[in-house]
N, C-alpha and C positions, 0 to 999 in steps of 0.2 A: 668768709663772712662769719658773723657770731652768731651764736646759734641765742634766738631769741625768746625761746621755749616753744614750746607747745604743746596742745590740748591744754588740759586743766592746769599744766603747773603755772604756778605763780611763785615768784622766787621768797623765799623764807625771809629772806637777811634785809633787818631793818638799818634803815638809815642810820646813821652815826651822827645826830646833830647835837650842841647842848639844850637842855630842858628849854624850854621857850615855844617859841611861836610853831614851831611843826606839829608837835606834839600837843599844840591847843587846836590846832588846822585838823589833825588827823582824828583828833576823840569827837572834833565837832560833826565831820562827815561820816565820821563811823555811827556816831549818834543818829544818823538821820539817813543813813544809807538806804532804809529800804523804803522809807517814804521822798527820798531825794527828787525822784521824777516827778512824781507828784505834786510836791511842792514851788520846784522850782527849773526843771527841765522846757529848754526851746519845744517848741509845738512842730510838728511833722512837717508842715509847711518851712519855717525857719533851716528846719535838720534839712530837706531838699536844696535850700536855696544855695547854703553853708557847700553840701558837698557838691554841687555842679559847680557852683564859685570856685571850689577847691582845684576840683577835676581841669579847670579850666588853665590853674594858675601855677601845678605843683608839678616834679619831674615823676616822670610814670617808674614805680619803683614800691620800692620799703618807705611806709611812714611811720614816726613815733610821734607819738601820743601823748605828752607832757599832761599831766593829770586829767586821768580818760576817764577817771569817774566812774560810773555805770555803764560804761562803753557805747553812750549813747551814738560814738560815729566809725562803730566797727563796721557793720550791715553798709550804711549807707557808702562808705570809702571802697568795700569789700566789694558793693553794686558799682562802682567807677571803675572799679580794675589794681585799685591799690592791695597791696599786701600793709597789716597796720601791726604795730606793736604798742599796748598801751603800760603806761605807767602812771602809777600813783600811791599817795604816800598814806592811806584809809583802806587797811584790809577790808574793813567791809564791804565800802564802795565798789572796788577787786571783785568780792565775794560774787555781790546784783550780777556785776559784766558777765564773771563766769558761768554763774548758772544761765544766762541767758544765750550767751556764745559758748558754749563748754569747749571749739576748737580755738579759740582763742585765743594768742599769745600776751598774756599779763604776769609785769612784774610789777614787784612792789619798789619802793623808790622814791627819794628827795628830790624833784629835779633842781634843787637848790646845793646840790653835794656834788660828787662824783657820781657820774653816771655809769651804771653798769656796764656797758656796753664797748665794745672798741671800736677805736680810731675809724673813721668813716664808714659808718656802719647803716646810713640809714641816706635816702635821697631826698628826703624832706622831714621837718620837725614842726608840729602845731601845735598850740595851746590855746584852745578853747574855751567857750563858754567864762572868761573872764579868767583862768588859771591862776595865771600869770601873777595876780594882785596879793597870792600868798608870801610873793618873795616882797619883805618889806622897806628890807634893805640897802642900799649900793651893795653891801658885801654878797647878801644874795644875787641878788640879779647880775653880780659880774660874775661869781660863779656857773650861773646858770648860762649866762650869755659863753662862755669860756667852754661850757659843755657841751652845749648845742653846738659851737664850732668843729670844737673836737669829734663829735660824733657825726657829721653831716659831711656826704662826700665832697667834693671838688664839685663848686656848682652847685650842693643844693639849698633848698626854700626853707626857711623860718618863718612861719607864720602865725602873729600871737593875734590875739582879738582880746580887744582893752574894754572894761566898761564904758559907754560915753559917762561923762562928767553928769550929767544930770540924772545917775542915778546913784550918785553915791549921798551917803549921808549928811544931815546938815551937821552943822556945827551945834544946834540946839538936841538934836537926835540921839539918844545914848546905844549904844551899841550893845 
């Protein structure tokens, strides 16, 4: 198996994407990394509901964390019995997780590239908290879909969680 780090380190090597959208993804989360929760983090209730759902659905094993942000679902996964590896592509966001988890395995990471990790390396794959919505492309999302394959063993669970439709922006709303 690969070794997925641990304690503090979080892997150095940034993504290799061209200027564009990751790179507006990442300054935007770095920007607001340490008021993230605050602002915009599910409520304790939600985070319980999420991991017993989880626990119910996913193979008992290794999970990776497709943009884990503030590691809002280390504790709660780590309380189910899972081992977690999170990824994300906002040092800062990294940063919150680690001080909060210092045993923690986080790497830094595109889940829209190549993913760090080898060939079946992980028993279930989530993405959370809407992730997902940063790949905006076919070209992303068959990347990413093509990764998560690659990385997930024989048999395991992908599980993305989409925004519903009635929260995304109007058509009159400027972004």
């Amino acid at each position: 198996m690969a070794d997925h780090g641990k304690g503090n380190s979080v892997s150095d090597k940034k993504p290799s994407r061209p200027e564009g959208l990751v790179e507006d993804t990442a300054d935007f989360y770095n920007r607001l990394a340490y008021d993230y929760d605050r602002l915009f983090a599910y409520s304790s209730v939600t985070t319980r509901v999420q991991s017993t759902w989880l626990k119910l659905r996913l193979r008992k094993g290794l999970v990776l964390d497709l943009g884990c942000g503030t590691g809002r679902m280390i504790k709660p996964l780590k309380q189910k019995g899972f081992r977690l590896v999170g990824l994300d592509c906002a040092d800062q966001m990294l940063a919150v997780a680690r001080a909060r988890y210092p045993d923690a395995a986080l790497v830094y990471g595109d889940a829209c590239q190549a993913l760090p990790f080898e060939d079946a390396s992980f028993d279930n794959v989530i993405s959370l908290h809407a992730s997902v919505i940063h790949a905006t492309g076919w070209p992303d999302l068959q990347v990413m879909s093509q990764e998560v394959l690659r990385v997930l063993k024989p048999k395991g669970r992908f599980v993305v969680e989409c925004p519903p439709p009635r929260t995304y922006p109007s058509q009159d709303e400027t972004i």
